[in-house]
N, C-alpha and C positions, 0 to 999 in steps of 0.2 A: 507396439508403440506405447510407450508410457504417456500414462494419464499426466497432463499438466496441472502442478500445485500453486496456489495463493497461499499466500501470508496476509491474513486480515487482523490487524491492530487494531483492534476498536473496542472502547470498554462501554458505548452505550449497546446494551443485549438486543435493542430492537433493530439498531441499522448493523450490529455483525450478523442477527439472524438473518436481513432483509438480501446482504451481501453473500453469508451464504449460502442463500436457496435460490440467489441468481447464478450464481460460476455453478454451484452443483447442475441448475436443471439446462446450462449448456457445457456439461458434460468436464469439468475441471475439479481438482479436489481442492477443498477448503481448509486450511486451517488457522484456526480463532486462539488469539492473543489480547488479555485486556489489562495489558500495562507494558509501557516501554519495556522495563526490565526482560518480560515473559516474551517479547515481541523477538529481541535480541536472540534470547535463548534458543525460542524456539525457529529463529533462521537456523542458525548453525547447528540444532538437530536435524530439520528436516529440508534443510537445503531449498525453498520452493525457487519456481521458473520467475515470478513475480511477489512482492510487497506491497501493500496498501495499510499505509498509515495514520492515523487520525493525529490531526495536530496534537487537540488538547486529550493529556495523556497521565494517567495517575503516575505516578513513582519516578518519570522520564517522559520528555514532553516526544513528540513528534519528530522535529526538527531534530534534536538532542540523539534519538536513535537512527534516523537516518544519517546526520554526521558519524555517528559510531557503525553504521554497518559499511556506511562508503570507506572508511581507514581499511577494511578487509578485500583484500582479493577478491575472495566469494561474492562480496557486496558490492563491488564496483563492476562484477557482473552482472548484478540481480538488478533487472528494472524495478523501479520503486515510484508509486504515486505517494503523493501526501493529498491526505481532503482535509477540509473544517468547512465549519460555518460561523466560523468568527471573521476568515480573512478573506472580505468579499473586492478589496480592490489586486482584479490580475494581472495588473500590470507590473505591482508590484513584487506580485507574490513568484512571478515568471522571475524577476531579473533576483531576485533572492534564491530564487532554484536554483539558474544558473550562477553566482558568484559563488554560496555559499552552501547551495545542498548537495547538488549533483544529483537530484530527482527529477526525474525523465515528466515528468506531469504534476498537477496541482489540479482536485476536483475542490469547487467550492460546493456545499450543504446545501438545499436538496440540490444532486445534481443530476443531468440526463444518464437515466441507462444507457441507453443507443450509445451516445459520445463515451459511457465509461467501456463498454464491452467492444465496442471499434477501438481504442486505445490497446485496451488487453489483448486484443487477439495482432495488434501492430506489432506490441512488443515479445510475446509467446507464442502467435498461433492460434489455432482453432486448437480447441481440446481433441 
C-alpha cells in the first residue's frame, strides 16, 4: 500500500514544521512548499493525495493557487484545504470556497488538530 502524501504550502517554518511532524508521526509523507509558485510546482512533480494551503503567500497568494490548481484535472482531483489567520469570519470564508475556490475546507489560525486530522483522513484515509 502506498504511503499517502501532503502538499504543505506554508512559508512560516514553524507551522510547516508543526504540520509536518503531525502527518509524519501519523504515518503520511510530507512535503513542504513556501511560496505559491514552489506550491504549484511541486503538485505536479509529486502528484500528493491532499494540499494545504496558507492564504497569505509570497510570490502567489493562497486563493490564486488553489484557483490555478482547480483549472487542472490532477487538481480538481486533489482535495485541497486553505488556512489563515487573517480570515476568521466562516461563514464567509465557506460560501467563497464554494463559488469561487472549489477547496473542500477552510482551517482558520490556531486551528484544532483533532478537526484538521479527521478532515484528512475524510478526504485520503488513514496513512
Amino acid at each position: 500500500m502506498a504511503v499517502k502524501k501532503i502538499l504543505v504550502v506554508e512559508d512560516d517554518p514553524v507551522n510547516a514544521h508543526v504540520l509536518r511532524e503531525l502527518f509524519d508521526a501519523f504515518g503520511y509523507r510530507t512535503v513542504l512548499a513556501t511560496s505559491g509558485p514552489q506550491g504549484i510546482a511541486l503538485f505536479h512533480a509529486e502528484m500528493p493525495d491532499l494540499v494545504i494551503v496558507d492564504v497569505l503567500l509570497p510570490h502567489k497568494n493562497g486563493f490564486e493557487v488553489c484557483h490555478e490548481l482547480k483549472l487542472t484535472d490532477a487538481g480538481r482531483r486533489t482535495p485541497l484545504f486553505l488556512m489563515s489567520a487573517v480570515l476568521d469570519d466562516l461563514t464567509s470564508a465557506h460560501e467563497r470556497l464554494d463559488r469561487d475556490m472549489k477547496a473542500q475546507a477552510y482551517f482558520v489560525k490556531p486551528f484544532d488538530i483533532a478537526t484538521l486530522l479527521d478532515n484528512v483522513q475524510f478526504y485520503v484515509g488513514a496513512a
